[in-house]
PADOTOR-963297 format. One line per 10 residues: their letters; for each residue x, y, z of C-alpha. Coordinates in nm, 3 decimals. Layout:
% PADOTOR-963297
A = X Y Z  ... $
% end
This chain:
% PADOTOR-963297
XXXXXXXXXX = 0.000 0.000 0.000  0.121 0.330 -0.059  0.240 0.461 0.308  0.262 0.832 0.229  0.378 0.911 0.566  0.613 1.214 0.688  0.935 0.978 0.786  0.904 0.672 0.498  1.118 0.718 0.177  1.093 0.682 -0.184 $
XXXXXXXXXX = 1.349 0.501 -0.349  1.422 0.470 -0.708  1.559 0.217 -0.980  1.911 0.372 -0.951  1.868 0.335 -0.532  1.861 0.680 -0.501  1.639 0.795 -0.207  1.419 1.095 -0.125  1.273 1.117 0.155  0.869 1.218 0.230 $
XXXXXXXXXX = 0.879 1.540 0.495  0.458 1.643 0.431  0.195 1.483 0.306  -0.085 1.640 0.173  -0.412 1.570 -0.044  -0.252 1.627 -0.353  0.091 1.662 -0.349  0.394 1.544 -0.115  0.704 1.735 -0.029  1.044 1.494 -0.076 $
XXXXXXXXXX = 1.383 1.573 0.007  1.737 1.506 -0.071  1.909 1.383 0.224  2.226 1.411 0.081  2.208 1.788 -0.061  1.919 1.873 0.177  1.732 1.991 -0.166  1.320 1.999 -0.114  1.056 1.969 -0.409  0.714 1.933 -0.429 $
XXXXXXXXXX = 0.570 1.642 -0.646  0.217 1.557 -0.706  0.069 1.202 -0.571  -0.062 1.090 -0.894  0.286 1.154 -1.031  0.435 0.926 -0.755  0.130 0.682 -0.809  0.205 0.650 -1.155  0.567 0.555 -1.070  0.499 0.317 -0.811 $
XXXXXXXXXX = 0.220 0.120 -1.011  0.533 0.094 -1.292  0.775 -0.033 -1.073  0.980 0.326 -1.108  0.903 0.385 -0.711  0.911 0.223 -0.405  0.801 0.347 -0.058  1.033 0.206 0.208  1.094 0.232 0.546  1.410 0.158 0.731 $
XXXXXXXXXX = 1.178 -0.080 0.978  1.300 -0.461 0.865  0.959 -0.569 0.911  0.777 -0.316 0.710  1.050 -0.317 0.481  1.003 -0.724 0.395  0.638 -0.693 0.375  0.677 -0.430 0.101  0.860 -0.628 -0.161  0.667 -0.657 -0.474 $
XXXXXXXXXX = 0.668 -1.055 -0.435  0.655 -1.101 -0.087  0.459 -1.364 0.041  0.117 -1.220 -0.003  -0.214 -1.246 0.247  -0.369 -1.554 0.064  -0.076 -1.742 0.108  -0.024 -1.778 0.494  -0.193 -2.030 0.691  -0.568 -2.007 0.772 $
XXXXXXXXXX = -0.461 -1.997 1.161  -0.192 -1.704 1.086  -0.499 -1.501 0.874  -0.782 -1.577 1.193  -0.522 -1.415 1.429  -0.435 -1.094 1.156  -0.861 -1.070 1.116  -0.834 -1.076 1.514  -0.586 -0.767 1.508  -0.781 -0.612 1.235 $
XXXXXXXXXX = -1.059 -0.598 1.519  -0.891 -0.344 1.703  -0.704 -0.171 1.474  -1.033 -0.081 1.270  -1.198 -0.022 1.585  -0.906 0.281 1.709  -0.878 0.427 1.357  -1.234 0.473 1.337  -1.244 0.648 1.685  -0.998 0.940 1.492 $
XXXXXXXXXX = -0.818 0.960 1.856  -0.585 1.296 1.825  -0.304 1.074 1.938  -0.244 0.734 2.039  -0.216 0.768 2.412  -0.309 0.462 2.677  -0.589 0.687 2.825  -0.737 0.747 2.459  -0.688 0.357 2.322  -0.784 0.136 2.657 $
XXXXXXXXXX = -1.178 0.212 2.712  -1.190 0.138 2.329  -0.951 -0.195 2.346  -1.160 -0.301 2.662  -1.528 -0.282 2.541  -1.404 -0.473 2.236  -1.257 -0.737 2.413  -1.585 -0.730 2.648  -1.790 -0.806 2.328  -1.573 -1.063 2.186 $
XXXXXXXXXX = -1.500 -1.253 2.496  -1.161 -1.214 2.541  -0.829 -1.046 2.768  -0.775 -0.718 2.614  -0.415 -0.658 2.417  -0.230 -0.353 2.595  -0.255 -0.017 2.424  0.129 -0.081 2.342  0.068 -0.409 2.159  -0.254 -0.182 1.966 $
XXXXXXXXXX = -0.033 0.115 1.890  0.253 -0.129 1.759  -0.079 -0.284 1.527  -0.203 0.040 1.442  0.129 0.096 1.290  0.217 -0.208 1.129  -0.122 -0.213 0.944  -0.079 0.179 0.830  0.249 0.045 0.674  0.180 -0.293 0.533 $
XXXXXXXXXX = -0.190 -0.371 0.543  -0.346 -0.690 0.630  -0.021 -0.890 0.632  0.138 -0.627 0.839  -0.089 -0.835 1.113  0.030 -1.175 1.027  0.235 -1.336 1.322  0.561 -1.341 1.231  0.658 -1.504 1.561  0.587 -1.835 1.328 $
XXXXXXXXXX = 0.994 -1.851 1.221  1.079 -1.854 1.591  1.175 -2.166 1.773  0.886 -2.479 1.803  0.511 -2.354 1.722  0.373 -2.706 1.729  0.076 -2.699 1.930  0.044 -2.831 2.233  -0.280 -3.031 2.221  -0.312 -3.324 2.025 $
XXXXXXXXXX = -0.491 -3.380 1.696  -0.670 -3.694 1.904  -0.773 -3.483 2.194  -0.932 -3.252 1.961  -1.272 -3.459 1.914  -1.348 -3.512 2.243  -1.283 -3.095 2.303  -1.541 -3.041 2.001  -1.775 -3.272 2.133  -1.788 -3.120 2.465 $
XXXXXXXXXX = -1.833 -2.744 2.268  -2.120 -2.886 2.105  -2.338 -2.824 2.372  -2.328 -2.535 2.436  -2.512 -2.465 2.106  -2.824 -2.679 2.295  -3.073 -2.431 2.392  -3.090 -2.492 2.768  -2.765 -2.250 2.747  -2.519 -2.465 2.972 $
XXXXXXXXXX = -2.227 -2.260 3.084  -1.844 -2.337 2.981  -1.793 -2.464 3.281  -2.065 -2.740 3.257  -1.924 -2.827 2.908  -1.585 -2.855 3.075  -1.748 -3.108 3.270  -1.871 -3.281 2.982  -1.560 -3.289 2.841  -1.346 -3.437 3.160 $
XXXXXXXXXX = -1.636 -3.721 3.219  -1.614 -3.820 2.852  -1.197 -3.840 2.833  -1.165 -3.999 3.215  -1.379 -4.310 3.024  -1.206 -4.334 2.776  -0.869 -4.318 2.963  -0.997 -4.610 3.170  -0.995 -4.837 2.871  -0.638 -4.773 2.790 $
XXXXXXXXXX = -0.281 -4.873 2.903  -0.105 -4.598 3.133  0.117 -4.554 2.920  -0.145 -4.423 2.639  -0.350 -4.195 2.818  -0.488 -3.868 2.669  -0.359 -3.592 2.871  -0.669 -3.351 3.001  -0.626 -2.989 2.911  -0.656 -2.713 3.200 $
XXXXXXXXXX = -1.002 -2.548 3.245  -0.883 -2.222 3.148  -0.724 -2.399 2.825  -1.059 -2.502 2.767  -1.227 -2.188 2.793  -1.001 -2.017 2.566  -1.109 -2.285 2.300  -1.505 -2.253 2.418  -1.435 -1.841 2.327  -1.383 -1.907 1.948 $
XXXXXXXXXX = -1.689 -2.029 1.910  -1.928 -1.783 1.732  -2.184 -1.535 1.859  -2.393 -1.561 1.599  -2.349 -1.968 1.581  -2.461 -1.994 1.925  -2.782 -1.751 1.897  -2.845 -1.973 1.598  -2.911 -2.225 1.769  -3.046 -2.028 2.058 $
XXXXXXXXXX = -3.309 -1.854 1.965  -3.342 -1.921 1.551  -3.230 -1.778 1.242  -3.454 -1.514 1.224  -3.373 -1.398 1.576  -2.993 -1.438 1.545  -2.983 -1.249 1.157  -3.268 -0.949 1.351  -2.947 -0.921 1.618  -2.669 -0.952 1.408 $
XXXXXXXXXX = -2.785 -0.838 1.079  -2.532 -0.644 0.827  -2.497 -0.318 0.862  -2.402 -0.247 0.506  -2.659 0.041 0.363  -2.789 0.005 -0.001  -2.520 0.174 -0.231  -2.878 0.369 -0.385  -2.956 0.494 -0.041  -2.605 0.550 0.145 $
XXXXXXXXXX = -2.410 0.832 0.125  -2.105 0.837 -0.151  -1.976 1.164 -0.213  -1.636 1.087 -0.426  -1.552 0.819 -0.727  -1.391 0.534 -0.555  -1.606 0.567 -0.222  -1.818 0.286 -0.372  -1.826 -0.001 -0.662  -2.045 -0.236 -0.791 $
XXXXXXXXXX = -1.958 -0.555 -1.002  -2.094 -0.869 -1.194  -2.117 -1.085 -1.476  -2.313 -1.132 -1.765  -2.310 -1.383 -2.082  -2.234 -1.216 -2.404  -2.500 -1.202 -2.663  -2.231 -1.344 -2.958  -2.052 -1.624 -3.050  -1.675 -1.558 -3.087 $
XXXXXXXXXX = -1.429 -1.786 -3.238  -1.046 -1.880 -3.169  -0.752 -1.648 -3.226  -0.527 -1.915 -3.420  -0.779 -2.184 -3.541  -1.066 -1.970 -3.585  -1.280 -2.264 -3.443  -1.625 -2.120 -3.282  -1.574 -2.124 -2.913  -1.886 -2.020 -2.765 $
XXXXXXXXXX = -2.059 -1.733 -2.573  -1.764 -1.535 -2.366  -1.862 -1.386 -1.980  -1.768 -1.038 -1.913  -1.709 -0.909 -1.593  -1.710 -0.530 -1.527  -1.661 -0.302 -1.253  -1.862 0.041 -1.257  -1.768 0.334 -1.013  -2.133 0.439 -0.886 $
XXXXXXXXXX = -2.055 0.811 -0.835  -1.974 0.889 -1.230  -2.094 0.558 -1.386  -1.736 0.484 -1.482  -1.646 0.159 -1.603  -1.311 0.130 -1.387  -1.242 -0.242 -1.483  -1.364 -0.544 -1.714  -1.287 -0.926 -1.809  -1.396 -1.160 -2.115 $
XXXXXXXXXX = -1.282 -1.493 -2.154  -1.479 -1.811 -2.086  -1.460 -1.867 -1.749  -1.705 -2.028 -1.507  -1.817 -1.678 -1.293  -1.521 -1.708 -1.041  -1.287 -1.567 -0.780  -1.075 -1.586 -1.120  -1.272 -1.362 -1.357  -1.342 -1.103 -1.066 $
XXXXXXXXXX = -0.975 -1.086 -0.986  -0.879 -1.001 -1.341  -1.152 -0.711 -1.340  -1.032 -0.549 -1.011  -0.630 -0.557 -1.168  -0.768 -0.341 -1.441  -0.961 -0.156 -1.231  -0.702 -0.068 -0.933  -0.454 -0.051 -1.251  -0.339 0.295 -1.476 $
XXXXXXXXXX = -0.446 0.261 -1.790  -0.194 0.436 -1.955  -0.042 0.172 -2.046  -0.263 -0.053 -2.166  -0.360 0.205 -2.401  -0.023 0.206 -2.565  -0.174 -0.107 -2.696  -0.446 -0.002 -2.872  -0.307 0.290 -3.115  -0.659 0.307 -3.268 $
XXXXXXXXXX = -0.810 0.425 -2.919  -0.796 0.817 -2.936  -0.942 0.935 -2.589  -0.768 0.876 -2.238  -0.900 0.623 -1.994  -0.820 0.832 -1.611  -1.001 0.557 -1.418  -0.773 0.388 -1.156  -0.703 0.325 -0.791  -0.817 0.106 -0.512 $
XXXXXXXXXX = -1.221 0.130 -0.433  -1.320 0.208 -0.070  -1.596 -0.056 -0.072  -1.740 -0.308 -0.314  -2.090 -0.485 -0.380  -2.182 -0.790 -0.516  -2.429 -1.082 -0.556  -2.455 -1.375 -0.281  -2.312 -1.580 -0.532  -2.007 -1.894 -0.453 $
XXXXXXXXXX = -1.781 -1.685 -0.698  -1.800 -1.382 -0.437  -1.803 -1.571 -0.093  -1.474 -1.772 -0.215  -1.166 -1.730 0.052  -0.926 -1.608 -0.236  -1.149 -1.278 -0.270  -1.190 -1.245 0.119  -0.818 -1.246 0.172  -0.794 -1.041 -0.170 $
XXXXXXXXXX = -1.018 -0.713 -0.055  -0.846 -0.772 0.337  -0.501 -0.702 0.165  -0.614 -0.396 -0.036  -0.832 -0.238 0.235  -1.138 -0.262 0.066  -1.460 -0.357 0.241  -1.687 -0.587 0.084  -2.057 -0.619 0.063  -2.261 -0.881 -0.031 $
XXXXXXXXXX = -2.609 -0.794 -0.137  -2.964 -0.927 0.024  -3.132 -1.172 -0.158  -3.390 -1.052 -0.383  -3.278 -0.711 -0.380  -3.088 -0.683 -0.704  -3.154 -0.341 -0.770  -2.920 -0.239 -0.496  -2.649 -0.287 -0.786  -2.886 -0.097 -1.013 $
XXXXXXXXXX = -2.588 0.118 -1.194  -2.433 -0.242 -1.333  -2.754 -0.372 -1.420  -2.862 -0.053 -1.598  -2.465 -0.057 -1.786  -2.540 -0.424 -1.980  -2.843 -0.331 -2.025  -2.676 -0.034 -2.264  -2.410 -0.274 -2.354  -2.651 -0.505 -2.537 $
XXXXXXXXXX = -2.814 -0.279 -2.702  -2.560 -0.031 -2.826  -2.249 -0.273 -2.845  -2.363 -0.585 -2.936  -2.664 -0.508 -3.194  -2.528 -0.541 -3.498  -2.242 -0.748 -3.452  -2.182 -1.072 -3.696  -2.290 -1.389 -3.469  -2.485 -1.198 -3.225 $
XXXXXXXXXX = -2.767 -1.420 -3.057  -3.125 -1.328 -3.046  -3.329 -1.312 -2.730  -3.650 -1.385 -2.910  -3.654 -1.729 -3.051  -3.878 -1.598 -3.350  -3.632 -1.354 -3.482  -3.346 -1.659 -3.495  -3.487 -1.876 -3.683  -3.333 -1.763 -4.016 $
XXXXXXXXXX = -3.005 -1.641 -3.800  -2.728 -1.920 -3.724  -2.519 -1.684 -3.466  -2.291 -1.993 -3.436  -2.187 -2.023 -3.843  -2.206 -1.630 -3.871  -1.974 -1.609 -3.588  -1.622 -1.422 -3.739  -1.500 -1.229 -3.411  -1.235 -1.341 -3.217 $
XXXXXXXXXX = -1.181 -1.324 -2.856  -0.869 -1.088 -2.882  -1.086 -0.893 -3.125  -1.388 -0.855 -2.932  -1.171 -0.727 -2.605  -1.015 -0.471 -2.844  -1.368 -0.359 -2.953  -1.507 -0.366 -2.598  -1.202 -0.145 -2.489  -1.281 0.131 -2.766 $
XXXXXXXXXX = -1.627 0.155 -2.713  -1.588 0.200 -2.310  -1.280 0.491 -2.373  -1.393 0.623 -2.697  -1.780 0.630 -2.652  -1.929 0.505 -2.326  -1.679 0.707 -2.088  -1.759 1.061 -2.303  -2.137 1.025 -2.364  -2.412 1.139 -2.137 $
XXXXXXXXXX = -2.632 0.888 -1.915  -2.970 0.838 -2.041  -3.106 1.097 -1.793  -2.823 1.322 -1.950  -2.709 1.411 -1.573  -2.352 1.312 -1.595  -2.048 1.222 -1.817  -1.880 0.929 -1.692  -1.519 1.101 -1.756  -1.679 1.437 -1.649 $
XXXXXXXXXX = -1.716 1.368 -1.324  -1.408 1.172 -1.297  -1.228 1.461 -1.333  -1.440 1.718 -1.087  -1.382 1.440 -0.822  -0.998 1.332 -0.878  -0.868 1.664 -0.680  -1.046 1.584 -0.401  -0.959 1.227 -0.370  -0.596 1.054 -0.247 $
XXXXXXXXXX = -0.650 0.780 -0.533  -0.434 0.504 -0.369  -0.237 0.255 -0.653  -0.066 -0.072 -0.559  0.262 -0.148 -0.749  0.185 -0.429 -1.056  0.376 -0.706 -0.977  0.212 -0.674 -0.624  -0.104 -0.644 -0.752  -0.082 -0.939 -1.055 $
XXXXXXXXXX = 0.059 -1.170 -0.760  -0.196 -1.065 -0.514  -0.482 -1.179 -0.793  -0.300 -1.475 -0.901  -0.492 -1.796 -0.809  -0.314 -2.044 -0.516  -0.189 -2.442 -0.604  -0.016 -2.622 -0.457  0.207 -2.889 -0.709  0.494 -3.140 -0.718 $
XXXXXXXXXX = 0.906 -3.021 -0.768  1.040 -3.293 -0.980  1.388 -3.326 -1.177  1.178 -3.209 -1.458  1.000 -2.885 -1.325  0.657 -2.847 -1.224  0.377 -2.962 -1.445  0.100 -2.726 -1.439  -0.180 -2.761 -1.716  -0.004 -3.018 -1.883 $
XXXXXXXXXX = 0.298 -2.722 -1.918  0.621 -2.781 -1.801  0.812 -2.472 -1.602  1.149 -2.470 -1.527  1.375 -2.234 -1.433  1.753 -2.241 -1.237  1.571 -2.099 -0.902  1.353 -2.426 -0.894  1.690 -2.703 -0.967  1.791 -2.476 -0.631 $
XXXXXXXXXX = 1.470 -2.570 -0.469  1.464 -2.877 -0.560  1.833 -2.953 -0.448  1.798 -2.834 -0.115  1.512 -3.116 -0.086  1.152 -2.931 -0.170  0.916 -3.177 -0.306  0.576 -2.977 -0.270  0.608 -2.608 -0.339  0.277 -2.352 -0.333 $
XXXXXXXXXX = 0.227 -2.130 -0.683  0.045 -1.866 -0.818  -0.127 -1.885 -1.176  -0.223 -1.624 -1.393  -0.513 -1.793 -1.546  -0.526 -1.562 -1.827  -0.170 -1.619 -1.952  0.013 -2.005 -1.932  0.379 -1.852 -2.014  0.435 -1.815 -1.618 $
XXXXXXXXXX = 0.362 -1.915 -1.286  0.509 -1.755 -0.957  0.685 -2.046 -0.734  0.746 -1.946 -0.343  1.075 -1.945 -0.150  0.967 -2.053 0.191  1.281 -1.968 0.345  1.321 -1.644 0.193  0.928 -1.589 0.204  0.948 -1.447 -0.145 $
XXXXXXXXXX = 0.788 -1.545 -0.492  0.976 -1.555 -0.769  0.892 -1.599 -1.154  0.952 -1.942 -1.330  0.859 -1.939 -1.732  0.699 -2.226 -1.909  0.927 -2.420 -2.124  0.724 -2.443 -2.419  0.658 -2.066 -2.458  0.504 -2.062 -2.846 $
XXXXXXXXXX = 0.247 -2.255 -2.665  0.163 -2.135 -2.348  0.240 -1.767 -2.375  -0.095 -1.516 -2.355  -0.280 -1.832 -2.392  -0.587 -1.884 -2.149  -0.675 -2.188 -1.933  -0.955 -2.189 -2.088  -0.805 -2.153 -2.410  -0.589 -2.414 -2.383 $
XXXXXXXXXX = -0.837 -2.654 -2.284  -1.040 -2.596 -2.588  -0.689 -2.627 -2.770  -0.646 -2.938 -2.668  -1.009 -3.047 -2.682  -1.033 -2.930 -3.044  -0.718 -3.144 -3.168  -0.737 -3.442 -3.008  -1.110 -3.464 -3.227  -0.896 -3.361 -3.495 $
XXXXXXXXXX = -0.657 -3.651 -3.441  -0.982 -3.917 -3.382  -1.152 -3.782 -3.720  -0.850 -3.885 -3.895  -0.834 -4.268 -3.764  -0.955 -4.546 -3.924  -1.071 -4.794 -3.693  -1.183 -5.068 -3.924  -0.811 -5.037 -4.124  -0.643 -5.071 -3.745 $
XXXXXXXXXX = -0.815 -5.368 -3.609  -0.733 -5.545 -3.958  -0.405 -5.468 -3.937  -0.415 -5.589 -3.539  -0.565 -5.892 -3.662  -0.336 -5.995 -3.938  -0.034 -5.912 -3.710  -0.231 -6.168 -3.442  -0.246 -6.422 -3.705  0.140 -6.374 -3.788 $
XXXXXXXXXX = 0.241 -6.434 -3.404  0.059 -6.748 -3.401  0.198 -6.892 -3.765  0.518 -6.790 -3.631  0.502 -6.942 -3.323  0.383 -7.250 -3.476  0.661 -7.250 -3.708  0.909 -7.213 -3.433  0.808 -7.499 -3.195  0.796 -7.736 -3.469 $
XXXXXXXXXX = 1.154 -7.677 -3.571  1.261 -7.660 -3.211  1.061 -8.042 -3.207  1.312 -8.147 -3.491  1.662 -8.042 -3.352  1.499 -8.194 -2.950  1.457 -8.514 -3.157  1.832 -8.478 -3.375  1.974 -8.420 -2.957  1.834 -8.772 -2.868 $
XXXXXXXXXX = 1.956 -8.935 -3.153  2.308 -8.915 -2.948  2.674 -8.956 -3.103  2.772 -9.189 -3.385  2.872 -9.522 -3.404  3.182 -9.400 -3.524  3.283 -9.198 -3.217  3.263 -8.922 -3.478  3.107 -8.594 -3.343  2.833 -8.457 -3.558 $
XXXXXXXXXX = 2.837 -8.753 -3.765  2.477 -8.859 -3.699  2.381 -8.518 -3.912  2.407 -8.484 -4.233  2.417 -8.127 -4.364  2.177 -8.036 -4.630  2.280 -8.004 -4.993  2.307 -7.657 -5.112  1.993 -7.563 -5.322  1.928 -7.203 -5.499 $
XXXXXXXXXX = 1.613 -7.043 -5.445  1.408 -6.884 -5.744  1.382 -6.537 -5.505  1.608 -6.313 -5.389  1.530 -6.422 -4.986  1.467 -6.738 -4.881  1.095 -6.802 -4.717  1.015 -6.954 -4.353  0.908 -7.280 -4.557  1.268 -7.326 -4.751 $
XXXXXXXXXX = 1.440 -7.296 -4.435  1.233 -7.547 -4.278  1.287 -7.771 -4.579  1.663 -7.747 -4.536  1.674 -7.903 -4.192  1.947 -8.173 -4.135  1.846 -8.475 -4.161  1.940 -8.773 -3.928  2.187 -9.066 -4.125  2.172 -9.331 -3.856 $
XXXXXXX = 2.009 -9.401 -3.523  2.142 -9.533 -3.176  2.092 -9.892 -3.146  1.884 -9.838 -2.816  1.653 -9.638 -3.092  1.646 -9.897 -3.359  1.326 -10.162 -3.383 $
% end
């Protein structure tokens, strides 16, 4: 995140530093420590930088200074115990910054801290350990919060996996509605583990936790959970319903403050880049700022709606456009929409409820918020923006499908398809900069890029530096180090930074994929708790090319390849190369029967070795190669037997 604070430094490519000495809304003043030289420099200037990799913010704090490495070990990657003790922190952090305390003093912080920690069941942290959170989250976000205490010394826990049944079992009732108390589930839990300890050898007993252990277990259960079962679900939802506001009836003031986003299936067929195959109906996913009507973000491709799809769409719209523009020489306006959102909302769909996004919008500070059900026209501005995309994009484009069945039925959008995906992005992108952003709404109240601009002074648009960001939105596997690589899609990667994994002994290794482009992956250094860029071998391949892409790719030639087979030819040919293994085989034992039968025939009379054989007379064959059957006519042939043979 972009810590603009009086203190933190700017560093550039060359390692030349500057460093911040005031912050304000629009500009920041940096200065030379070495020649003492001030200057004052616009933010969006220094946001521009930072989102190209030109800038850095540092700070001479190791911690802080780890966390901001572009390929640091991002939020989605830590454990899911490490990210339920940062959510924890968050708590209190939110809970102080929200109080806007004039300075971060014990008698300021502690009523704050303690009615938290009243509400959540729990010791309060001292103001110290809250100011030292406070800051570490100002400076690194979310994983600012992450215990790092993990690297130090043994953090095996103490309990055992087989203890853990019996502690869950005992937790369970205090979901039953007569309310028992923790301590009355602690005696649940004692009874239940002194039985089964009395079945067992001394010298395999389960070891029973402290009370107080227990408790501290029995306090992670959930409020809501337990009213659930309480009182209801219509109770429990009544006491802790959301308190997110419609975006139509809240209070947003500036662009950014709120953003709404979804899917929708394209009206039109498109077909392949290279093979110009028809692929199908393509998704788009788009992001529209609610204040101007902006689109800030989009994605097409053909993927299931997922944490994937909405990932791409926030990295273009958090991302300067600038230079995706450079591009697209045909596109003549500008496209000024950037910068992390304040707050998002979306559907109650499994695509927005996966972890990925959760640990996505914790990292960039953005609060998200899921609609009700049945209320879909609290995302009224996206609705209202495909609604104007079918109609004005999509109407008279070749392979467009009808809604009406009747006005089809002379129309084959599949055969008449001619667009290709690449093609239909670049179309999509010129009509959102070089129409949609500079035309009036249909009320003819705003310009999109109108009121961009009248709200961009008055906003500290926030950017996130692009490797961060492409990691951060890069979907998590886990896969296998072998001599080879890693095999990911049926792609080999490779790279000198893996053989070093792999030598010092990693067999399982967590990645990031860019589902939208093959030619990489990003492989993480444990030890250095760093990501680092591996290529895929077969780059002509794999580079720019889709999952989903590839798939069909492979889909598409492996009919290609079963088209072309003859099945009646093969299972001849099988069959006539079955009947030649048995003739042969045939052939074989019955000269192997001769020579058995030339072996018992013994030595001859004459003591003369041999002489019991006599060697065939040297015939010319009509052909240039002898057959099987000439050879088996020109066997020796026996001259005399052994007496103990004759009759």
């Amino acid at each position: 995140m972009n810590d603009y604070s009086v203190g933190t430094y700017l560093i550039d490519k060359d390692n030349k530093r500057k460093e911040i000495t005031e912050v304000g809304s629009t500009h920041l003043v940096l200065k030379d420590p070495f020649i003492q030289d001030s200057q004052t420099v616009s933010r969006a200037a220094i946001d521009e930088k930072i989102f190209l990799g030109d800038f850095s913010v540092v700070t001479f704090d190791e911690r802080s200074q780890q966390l901001k490495k572009p390929l640091t070990k991002d939020f989605a990657s830590f454990s899911d115990d490490d990210k339920r003790i940062a959510a924890r922190r968050l708590g209190y952090v939110e809970k102080v910054r929200s109080a806007d305390l004039k300075g971060l003093t014990e008698k300021r912080i502690a009523p704050i801290v303690d009615e938290l920690a009243r509400e959540i069941g729990e010791h309060p942290p001292s103001w110290r350990t809250i100011v030292r959170w406070v800051k570490w989250y100002e400076a690194s976000g979310i994983t600012g919060l992450v215990d790092q205490s993990s690297r130090k010394g043994n953090r095996t826990r103490r309990t055992s996996t087989e203890i853990d049944s019996y502690i869950k079992n005992a937790l369970s009732t205090l979901l039953k509605k007569e309310k028992p108390t923790i301590a009355k589930a602690y005696e649940y839990f004692k009874t239940d583990l002194i039985q089964e300890n009395a079945k067992r050898a001394s010298s395999n007993k389960i070891e029973i936790i402290s009370y107080q252990s227990f408790a501290k277990r029995a306090k992670t259960l959930s409020e809501y959970e337990k009213l659930l079962h309480h009182k209801g679900k219509q109770q429990a939802s009544k006491q802790y319903r959301l308190t997110r506001v419609s975006a139509l009836s809240k209070s947003v003031d500036y662009i950014l403050d709120c953003v709404e986003i979804d899917h929708t299936t394209v009206d039109l067929f498109v077909v392949d880049d290279k093979l110009r195959i028809p692929l199908g109906r393509p998704r788009i996913t788009c992001i529209i700022d609610w204040k101007s009507k902006s689109i800030l973000g989009f994605y097409i491709g053909f993927e299931d709606p997922s944490y994937i799809s909405i990932a791409k769409a926030i990295k273009m719209a958090v991302s300067d456009k600038r230079k995706l523009l450079q591009d697209y020489p045909e596109i003549k306006n500008d496209w000024p929409c950037k910068g992390v959102f304040k707050s998002i909302s979306y559907d109650r769909g499994r695509d927005f409820e996966s972890n990925f996004l959760k640990d996505a919008l914790l990292e960039l500070q953005v609060s998200g918020n899921a609609n009700p059900a049945g209320k879909p026209w609290n995302k009224g501005s996206i609705e209202s923006f495909f609604n104007t995309l079918n109609k004005k994009f999509l109407i008279d484009i070749p392979g467009k499908v009808f809604a009406n069945m009747s006005e089809s039925s002379d129309y084959h959008s599949e055969k008449n398809a001619v667009i290709t995906l690449s093609e239909l992005r670049a179309h999509f992108l010129k009509w959102i900069v070089d129409i949609y952003q500079v035309s009036p709404n249909s009320t003819a109240t705003r310009i999109p890029n109108e009121t961009w601009a009248e709200d961009e002074q008055f906003v500290g648009i926030r950017m996130i530096d692009e490797r961060k960001l492409d990691l951060m939105l890069c979907e998590n596997k886990v896969r296998t180090l072998s001599q080879k690589g890693i095999m990911n899609e049926g792609l080999i990667y490779d790279s000198e930074e893996l053989l070093r994994l792999s030598m010092l002994g990693f067999k399982k290794v967590r990645i990031k994929v860019n589902r939208d482009d093959l030619g990489y992956i990003y492989v993480l250094d444990e030890d250095k708790g760093e990501y680092f860029r591996v290529n895929a071998v077969n780059q002509t391949i794999a580079s720019g090319v889709s999952v989903k892409q590839h798939e069909m790719a492979k889909q598409y030639v492996r009919q290609q390849i079963r088209a072309k087979v003859d099945d009646e030819s093969i299972a001849q040919a099988w069959s006539e190369i079955h009947e030649r293994i048995e003739a042969s085989i045939f052939e074989t034992k019955s000269v192997t029967r001769r020579f058995k039968q030339a072996q018992l025939a013994g030595a001859g009379r004459d003591g003369k070795s041999g002489s019991l054989l006599q060697p065939p007379k040297a015939t010319k064959t009509k052909g240039k190669n002898q057959t099987v059957g000439s050879l088996l006519d020109e066997t020796p042939v026996i001259k005399t037997l052994p007496k103990d043979l004759e009759s």
